[in-house]
C-alpha positions in Angstrom: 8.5 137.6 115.8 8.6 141.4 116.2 11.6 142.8 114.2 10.9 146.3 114.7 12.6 147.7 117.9 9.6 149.9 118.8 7.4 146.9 118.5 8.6 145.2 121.5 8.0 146.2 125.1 10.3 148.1 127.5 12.6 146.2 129.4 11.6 143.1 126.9 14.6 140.7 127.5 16.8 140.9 124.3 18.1 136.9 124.7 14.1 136.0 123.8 11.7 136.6 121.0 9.1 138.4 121.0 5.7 137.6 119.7 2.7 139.5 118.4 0.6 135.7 118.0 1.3 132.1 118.7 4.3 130.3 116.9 3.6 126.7 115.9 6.4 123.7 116.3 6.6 122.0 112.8 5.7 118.6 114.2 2.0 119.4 115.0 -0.4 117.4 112.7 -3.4 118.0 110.8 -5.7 116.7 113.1 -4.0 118.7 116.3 -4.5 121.9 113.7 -8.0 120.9 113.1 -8.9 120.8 117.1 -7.1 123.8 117.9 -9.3 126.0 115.4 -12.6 124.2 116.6 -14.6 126.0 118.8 -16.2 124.0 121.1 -19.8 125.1 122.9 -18.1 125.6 126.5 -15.2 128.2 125.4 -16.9 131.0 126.0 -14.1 133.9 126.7 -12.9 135.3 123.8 -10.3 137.8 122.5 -12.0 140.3 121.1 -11.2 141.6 117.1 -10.7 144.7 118.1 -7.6 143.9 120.0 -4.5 145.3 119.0 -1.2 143.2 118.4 2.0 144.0 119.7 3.0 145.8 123.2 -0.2 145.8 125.7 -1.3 149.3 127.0 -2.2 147.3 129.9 0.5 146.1 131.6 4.4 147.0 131.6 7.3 144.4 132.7 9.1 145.7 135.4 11.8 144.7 137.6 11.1 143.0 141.2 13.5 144.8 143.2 11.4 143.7 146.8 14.3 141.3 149.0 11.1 139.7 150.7 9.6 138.8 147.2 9.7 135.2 145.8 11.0 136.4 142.2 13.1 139.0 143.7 15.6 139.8 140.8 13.3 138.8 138.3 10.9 140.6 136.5 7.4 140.6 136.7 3.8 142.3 135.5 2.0 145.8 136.5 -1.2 146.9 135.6 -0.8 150.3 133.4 -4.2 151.4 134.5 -7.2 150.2 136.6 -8.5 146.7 135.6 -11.8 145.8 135.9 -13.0 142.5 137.2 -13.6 139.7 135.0 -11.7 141.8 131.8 -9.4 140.5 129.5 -5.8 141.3 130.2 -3.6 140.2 127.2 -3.6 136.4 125.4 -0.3 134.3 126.6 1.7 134.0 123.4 4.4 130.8 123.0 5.4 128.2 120.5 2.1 125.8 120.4 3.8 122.4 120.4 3.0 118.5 121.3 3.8 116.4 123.9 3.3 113.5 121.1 6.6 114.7 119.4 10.2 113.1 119.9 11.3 112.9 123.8 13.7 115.3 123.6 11.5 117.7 122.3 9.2 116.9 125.3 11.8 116.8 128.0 12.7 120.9 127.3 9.2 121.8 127.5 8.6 119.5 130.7 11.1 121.5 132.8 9.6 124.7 131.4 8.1 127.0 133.7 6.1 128.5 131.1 4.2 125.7 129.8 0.4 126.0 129.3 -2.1 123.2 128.2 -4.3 124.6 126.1 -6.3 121.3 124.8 -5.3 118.4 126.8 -7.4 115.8 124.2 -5.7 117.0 121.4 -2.4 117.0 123.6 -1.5 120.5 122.9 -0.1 123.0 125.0 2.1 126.6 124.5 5.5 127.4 125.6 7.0 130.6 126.5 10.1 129.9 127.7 12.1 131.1 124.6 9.7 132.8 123.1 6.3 135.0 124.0 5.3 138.1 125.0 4.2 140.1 128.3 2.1 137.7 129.4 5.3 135.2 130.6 6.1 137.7 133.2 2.7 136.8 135.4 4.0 135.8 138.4 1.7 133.5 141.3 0.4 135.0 144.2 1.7 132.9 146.7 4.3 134.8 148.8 3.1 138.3 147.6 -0.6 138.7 148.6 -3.5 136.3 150.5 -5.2 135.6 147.2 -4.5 136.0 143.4 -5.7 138.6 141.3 -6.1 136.9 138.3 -6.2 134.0 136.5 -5.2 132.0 133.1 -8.4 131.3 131.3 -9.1 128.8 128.0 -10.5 131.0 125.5 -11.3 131.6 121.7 -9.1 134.5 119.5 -11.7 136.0 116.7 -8.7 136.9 115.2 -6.7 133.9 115.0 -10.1 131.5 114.9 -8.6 129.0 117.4 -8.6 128.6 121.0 -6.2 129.9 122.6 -4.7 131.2 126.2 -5.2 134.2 127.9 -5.2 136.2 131.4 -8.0 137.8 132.9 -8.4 139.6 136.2 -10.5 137.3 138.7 -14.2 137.9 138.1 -16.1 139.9 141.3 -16.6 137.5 144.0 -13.5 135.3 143.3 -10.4 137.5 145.2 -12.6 140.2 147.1 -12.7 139.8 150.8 -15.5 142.5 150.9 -18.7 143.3 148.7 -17.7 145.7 145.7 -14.2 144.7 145.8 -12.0 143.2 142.7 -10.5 144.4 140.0 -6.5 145.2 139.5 -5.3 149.2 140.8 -3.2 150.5 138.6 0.5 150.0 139.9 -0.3 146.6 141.3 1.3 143.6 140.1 -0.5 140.6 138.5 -0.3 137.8 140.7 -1.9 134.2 139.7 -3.3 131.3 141.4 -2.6 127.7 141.5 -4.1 126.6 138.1 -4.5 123.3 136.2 -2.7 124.3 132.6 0.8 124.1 133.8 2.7 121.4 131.7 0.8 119.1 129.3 0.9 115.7 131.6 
């Protein structure tokens, strides 16, 4: 968790922690640890070493002040600058936990709205609910625009040497409704699509 004030994001809730990398629940065993820092030959997107921890220079949390808006009230995520399609946005940070722990434990993360699976053999997913970083404020398309802009993606951190989850603006072809369209406009909000990695049922 960030400590230093000018390590966390503008309008960064102050009730939730902010992280500059996963946290791990204590209950996760050896052989969990072992898969989620084994690469296997089908991850291909990676976070790159040359990424910087902390606040993205990507994106910004801002408030959703549009009445007609789904999250209206809430907050949400804006591109900084323009993003091109298929790039690597920021890695969703959370508290990488088990669905093979005690109930309890499981029943807070299976009303979470910010629960990703990230290796459904090894029963692993990662929570942002209480803690994350700017990468909990993705919101889904539906509501906002005809089709998503980008996308959660399974992928492997050089930095961390385990796999790991991330969002990416939708590859060329996937949200353009015209040849040479894509990509995120600076100012534009990120908006997902329906995806598979919610929740780790």
């Amino acid at each position: 968790m960030a400590k230093d004030s000018k390590a966390i994001p503008k309008n960064w809730p102050p009730t939730l922690s902010y992280l500059t990398q996963p946290s791990y629940a204590c209950h996760l065993t050896k052989e969990q640890l072992n898969a989620l820092r084994t690469r296997g030959p089908d991850l291909t997107s990676e976070i790159p070493l040359s990424l910087p921890r902390g606040p993205s220079a990507l994106v910004k949390i801002t408030a959703i002040t549009q009445p007609s808006h789904p999250a209206h009230g809430q907050a949400g995520l804006c591109a900084t600058r323009n993003l091109a399609p298929g790039s690597l946005i920021i890695p969703y940070y959370g508290v990488v936990h088990s669905d093979l722990a005690l109930p309890q434990h499981n029943l807070d993360h299976e009303k979470s709205d910010y629960d990703l699976r990230i290796d459904r053999d090894a029963q692993l997913a990662v929570d942002a609910a209480k803690a994350g970083n700017e990468a909990r404020f993705v919101n889904d398309y539906r509501g906002v625009r005809d089709r998503p802009n980008a996308e959660f993606r399974e992928c492997w951190d050089l930095r961390l040497k385990q796999k790991s989850m991330a969002v990416f603006v939708l590859p060329a072809g996937k949200n353009a409704t015209r040849k040479g369209e894509g990509g995120i406009a600076k100012g534009q909000t990120l908006d997902l699509g329906t995806h598979s990695y919610l929740g780790v049922s």
